[in-house]
N, C-alpha and C positions, 0 to 999 in steps of 0.2 A: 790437509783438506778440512778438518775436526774445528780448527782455529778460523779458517773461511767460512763454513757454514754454521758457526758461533756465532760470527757477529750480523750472520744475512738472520740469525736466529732472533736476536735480542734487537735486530734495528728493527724488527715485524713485531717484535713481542708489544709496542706502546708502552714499555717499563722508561721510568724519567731516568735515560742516559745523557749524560753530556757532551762524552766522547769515548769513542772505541778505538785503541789503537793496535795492530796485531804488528810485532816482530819477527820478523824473517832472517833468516841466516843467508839465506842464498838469495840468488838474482829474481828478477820476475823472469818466471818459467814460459812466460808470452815472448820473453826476449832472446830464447835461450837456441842457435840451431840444435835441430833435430840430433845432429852427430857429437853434440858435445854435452850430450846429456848425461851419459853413462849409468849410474845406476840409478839414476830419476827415471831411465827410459821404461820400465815395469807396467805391467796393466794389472789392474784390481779388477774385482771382478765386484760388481754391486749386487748383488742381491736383494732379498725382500727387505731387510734391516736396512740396509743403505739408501732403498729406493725411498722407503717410508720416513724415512728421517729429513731427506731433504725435502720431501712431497710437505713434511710438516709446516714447512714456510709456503709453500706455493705452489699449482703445477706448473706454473712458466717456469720456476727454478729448475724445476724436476726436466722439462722439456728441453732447458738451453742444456742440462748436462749430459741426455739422453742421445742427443743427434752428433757429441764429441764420443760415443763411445760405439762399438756393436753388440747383439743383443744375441745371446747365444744361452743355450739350457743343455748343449750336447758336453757331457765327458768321457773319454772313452780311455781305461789303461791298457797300453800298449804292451803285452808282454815279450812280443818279438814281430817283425816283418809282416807277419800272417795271421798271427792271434791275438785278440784284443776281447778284453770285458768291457760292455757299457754299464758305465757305472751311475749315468744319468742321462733320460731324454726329454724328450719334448712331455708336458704331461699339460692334459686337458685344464684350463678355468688356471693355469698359473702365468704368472708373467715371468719372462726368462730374466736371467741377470742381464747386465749390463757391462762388458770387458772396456776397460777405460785409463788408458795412461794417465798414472797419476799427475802428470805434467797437464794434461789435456784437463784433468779434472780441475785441479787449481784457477785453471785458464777459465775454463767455465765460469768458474764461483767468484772470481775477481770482474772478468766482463759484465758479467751482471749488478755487481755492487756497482762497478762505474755506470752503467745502463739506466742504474733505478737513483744514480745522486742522491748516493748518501754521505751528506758531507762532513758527519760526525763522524763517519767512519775511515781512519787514515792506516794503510798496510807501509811499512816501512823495511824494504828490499836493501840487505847487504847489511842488515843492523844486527852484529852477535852481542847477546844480552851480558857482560861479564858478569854482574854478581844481583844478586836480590837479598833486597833486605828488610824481611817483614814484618819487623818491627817497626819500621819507618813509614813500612809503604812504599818503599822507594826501587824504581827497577834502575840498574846503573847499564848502560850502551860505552861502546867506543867515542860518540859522538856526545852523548846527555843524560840527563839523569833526569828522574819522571816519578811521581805521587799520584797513586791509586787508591781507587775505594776498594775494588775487585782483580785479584791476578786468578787469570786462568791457565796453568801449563797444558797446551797441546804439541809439546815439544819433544815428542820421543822418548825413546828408549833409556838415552842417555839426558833426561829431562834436568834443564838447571834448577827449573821452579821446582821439582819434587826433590833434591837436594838443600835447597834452599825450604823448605816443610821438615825436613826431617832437622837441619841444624838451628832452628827458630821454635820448635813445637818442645813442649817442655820432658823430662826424660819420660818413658816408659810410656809412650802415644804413641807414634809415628815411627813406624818401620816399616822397610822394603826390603826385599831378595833380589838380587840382579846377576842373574849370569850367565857367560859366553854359550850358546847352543854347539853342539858338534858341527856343524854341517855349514858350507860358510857356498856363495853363488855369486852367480852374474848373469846380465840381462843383456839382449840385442835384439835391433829389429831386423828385419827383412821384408823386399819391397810387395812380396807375396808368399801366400801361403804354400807350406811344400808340397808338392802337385802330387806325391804319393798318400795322403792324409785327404780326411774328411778336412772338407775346408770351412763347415759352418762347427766343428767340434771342438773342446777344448781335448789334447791330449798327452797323457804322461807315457813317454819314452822310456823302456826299458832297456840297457845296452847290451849288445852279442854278448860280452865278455863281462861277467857277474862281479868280475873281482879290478871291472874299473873302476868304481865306486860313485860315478856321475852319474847323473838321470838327466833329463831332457823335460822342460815342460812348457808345450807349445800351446798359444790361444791366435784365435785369428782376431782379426782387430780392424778397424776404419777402415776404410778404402779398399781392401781386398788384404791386407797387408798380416803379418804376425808377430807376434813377441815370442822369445823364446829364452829361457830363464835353466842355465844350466845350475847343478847342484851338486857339489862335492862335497871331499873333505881338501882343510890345506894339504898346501905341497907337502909329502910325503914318498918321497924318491924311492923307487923299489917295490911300492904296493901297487904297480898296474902291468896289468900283461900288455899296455900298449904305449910304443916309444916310438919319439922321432928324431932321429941322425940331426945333429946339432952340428956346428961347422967345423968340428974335429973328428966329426963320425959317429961319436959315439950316444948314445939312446937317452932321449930325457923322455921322463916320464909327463903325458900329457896332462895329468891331475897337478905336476908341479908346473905346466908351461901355461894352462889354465888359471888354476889358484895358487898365487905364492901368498905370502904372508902379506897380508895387509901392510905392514911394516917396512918390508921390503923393499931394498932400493934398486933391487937387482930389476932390469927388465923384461922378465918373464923369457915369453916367446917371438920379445922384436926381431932378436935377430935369425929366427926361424924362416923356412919357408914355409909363406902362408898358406901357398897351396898346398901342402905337403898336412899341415895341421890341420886344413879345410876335408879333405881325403880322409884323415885319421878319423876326425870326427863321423862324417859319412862311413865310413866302414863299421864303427860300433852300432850307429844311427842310421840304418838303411833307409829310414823312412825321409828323412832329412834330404834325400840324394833330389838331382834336380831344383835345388830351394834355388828359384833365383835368387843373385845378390849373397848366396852362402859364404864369400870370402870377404865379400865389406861386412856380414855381419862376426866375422874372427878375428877380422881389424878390431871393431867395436869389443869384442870380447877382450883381449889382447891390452888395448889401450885403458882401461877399466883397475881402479884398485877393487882386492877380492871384498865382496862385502859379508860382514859376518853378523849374525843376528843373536840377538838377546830375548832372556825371558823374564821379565819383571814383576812381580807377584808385591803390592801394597795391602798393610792391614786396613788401610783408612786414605779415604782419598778428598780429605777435604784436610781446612787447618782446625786449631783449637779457637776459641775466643779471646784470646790471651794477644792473639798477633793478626795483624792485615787477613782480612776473607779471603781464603786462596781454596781452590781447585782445580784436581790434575786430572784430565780426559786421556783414555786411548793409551797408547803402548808407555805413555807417560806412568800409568796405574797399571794396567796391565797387558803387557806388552806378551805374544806366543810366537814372536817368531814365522808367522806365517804361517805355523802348522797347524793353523785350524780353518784360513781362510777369510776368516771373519773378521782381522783384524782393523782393516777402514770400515767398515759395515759397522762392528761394536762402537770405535771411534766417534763416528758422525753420530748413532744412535745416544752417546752418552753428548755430546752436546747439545743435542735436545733436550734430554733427562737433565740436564744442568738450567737451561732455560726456561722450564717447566717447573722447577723447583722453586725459582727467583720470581717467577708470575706467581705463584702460590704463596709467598711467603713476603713479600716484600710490598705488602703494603700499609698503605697509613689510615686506612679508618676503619681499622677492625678495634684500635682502643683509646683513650685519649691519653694513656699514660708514655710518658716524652721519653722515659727509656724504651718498653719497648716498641716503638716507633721509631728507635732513633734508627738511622742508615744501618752503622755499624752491626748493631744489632740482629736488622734483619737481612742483611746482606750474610751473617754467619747462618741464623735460622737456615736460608736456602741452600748452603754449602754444606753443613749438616744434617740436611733430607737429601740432599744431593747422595751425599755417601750412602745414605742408609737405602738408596733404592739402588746406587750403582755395584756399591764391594760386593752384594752375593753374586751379582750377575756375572763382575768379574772374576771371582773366585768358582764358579761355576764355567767360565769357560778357558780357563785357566786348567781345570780337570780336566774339561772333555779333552784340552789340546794335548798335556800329556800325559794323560791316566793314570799311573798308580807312581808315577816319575819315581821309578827305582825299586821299590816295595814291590811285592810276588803276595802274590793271591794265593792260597789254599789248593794245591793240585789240581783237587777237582773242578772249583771254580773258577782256572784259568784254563781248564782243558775245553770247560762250558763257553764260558767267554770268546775263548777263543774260534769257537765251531761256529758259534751265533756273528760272530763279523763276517766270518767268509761266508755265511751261508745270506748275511744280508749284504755284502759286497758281491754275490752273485745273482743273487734275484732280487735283492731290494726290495722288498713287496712283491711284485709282479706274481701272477696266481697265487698271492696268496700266503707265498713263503719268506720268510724273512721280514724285517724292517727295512724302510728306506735306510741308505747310506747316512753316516750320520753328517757328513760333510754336505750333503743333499739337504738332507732335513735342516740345518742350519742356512744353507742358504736359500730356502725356500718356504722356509716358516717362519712366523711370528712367533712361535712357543719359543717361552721364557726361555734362557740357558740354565737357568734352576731347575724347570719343571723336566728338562731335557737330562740335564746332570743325574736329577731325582730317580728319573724313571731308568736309570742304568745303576742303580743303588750296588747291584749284585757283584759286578764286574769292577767294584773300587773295596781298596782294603780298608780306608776309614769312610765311617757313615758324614755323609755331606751335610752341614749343622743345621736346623730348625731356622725358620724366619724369627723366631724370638730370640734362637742363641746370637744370631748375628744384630739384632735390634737392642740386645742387652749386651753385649761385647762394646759395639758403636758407642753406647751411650754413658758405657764404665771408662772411655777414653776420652771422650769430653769432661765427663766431669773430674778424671786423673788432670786434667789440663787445668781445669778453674780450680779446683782445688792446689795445684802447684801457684796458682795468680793470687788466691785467697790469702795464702801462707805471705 
């Protein structure tokens, strides 16, 4: 979506483009049946970061993607049949999120580009990019090969363009961390919401049996309908008290009939009975019981390779001047895995922050001198402010999402830390006590994720750097770059 609302960005910006072209791996998601989506079928949830990002082009933009989604502010954690914490409501003077299949979102942002004929702008469906090479300028397709002023990767986790930065950027600049999270899921719909559930809520299922290792996380969605986004670990045979008689008798474990390996060529739970696995689930998941449609939505599970998410942490998310203007947006720079919520919201907000940079820097009559005027020139300018406004933000939500990742706090300070979440996971504010949730607060505020990171200074083992440490970090990597081109 990041790469979609890029180019609805730069064709409203009045900056002299000639043409925009966005590569796609997969099909047009307008063409795609509902039932053969599989892990496309997910709903984001927009929040104020996402709302404002797209709102920055237009409110017709804002509107055509508002009436693809439902508008929901309720969370509620589920801790058993009878007991649940709300962990967020309705609150006065805020606009709720927005729960939105990412497939539907796409949809949106693509009808619109066709709506508003923009004929410089061409999306190119079923084209995997095989290599980039930025020294040329050149992207290589299956199909052609193509010269650029400006590459921008909005391409994931597993991004070719931020690969392609790190093997073109000269030594000791450009570095990334990338690796497997524990926890790997799957998504299904269902043609209503489960009639034992708040149906305008989003909510997280906790299972009878603690040592299944699944969770449940249901949102309601368009038309009355839900998403529902199971969360394990891989197949690991033996670790769940709950099994189902396989066609010899004997117990497979549902965490392995659920999530095998990605890899795997084995077929899960096809030759299960589905009702039999549909029951299972319901028996952990009492809240689930009644869901119409609960057994097309275990087909949908079933049929699904398990998907496993990554966390990607970049020191610099732009190129050197050395090589082609390149920057990487969203899970491309810094990807959490989901576990902060934010991650399309931060996404689309950094494509803005990328087009704001290029309106501020890319112009031609602030001097008469022909170098810095030239393209190249200020095409890096803005990729270079690009980063210095985007790596804290994504280094700061990179914290919030996993906090001290691994590192142990000082006793007291984690005994502290500790008391202070649940005591703001149970009131949130509310009379008075605790802070809003911080999953709350991100999705319903504009405060920076610096200022947010900052103000929890106590609850992290290393102090979160200065705007200067990171503006004089930026700026010692650029010029590590020219100085390797000088040479």
């Amino acid at each position: 979506p990041s790469g979609l609302l890029l180019a609805h960005s730069l064709a409203q910006s009045q900056l002299p483009i000639e043409n925009i072209d966005i590569y796609e791996s997969r099909s047009d998601p307008r063409n795609i049946p509902k039932d053969k989506l599989g892990g496309r079928a997910y709903a984001l949830g927009l929040g104020i970061r996402g709302r404002t990002a797209i709102r920055s082009v237009d409110e017709e933009l804002w509107s055509a993607v508002k009436k693809r989604g439902y508008e929901c502010e309720r969370f509620r954690l589920h801790l058993n049949s009878k007991f649940n914490i709300k962990l967020r409501d309705r609150e006065e003077g805020v606009e709720p999120s927005v729960l939105i299949y990412q497939t539907d979102l796409c949809a949106a942002l693509l009808d619109e580009l066709d709506r508003r004929s923009l004929d410089h702008v061409k999306v190119h469906f079923d084209s995997n990019i095989n290599r980039v090479d930025l020294s040329s300028s050149t992207i290589f397709t299956e199909k052609d090969q193509e010269t650029y002023d400006l590459i921008v990767g909005c391409d994931g986790s597993n991004s070719i363009i931020r690969n392609a930065l790190q093997e073109f950027s000269p030594p000791n600049t450009f570095s990334f961390t990338q690796r497997k999270l524990p926890g790997c899921f799957k998504v299904c719909r269902t043609e209503a919401m489960p009639p034992l559930m708040d149906p305008e809520s989003v909510g997280l299922l906790l299972p009878k049996s603690k040592s299944l290792g699944i969770t449940a996380f249901v949102e309601p969605t368009i038309g009355g309908g839900a998403g529902i986004l199971f969360a394990g670990k891989l197949a690991n045979a033996g670790n769940s008290t709950s099994t189902i008689p396989d066609s010899n008798g004997e117990g497979v474990d549902i965490g392995s009939i659920l999530f095998p390996h990605p890899d795997s060529k084995e077929e899960g739970g096809s030759q299960l009975d589905i009702g039999q696995i549909t029951k299972t689930l319901v028996d952990q998941f009492p809240l689930l019981g009644g869901t119409p449609g609960m057994e097309d939505a275990v087909k949908q599970l079933l049929s699904q390779r398990t998907s496993v998410a990554d966390s990607v942490k970049c020191n610099i998310y732009s190129s050197n001047y050395d090589v082609t203007a390149t920057a990487i947006c969203g899970d491309a720079a810094h990807a959490t895995g989901g576990v902060s919520g934010q991650g399309a919201n931060s996404a689309l907000m950094d494509s803005v922050t990328l087009v704001d940079c290029l309106v501020q820097n890319y112009q031609t009559n602030d001097s008469s001198d022909a170098v810095h005027n030239s393209k190249s020139d200020m095409l890096h300018r803005s990729v270079s402010a690009y980063s210095q406004q985007a790596v804290p933000l994504g280094h700061a939500l990179y914290d919030l999402s996993f906090g001290n990742d691994g590192e142990t706090l000082p006793i007291f300070r984690n005994i502290r830390a500790m008391f202070s979440n649940v005591i703001d996971t149970v009131f949130g504010g509310r009379l008075g006590i605790g802070k809003k949730p911080l999953q709350a607060l991100m999705a319903s505020s504009l405060s920076s994720f610096v200022d947010i990171r900052r103000a929890r200074e106590n609850s992290y083992v290393e102090e979160f750097p200065s705007d200067q440490q990171f503006r004089d970090d930026l700026e010692q990597l650029y010029r590590r770059g020219s100085e390797k081109v000088d040479q």
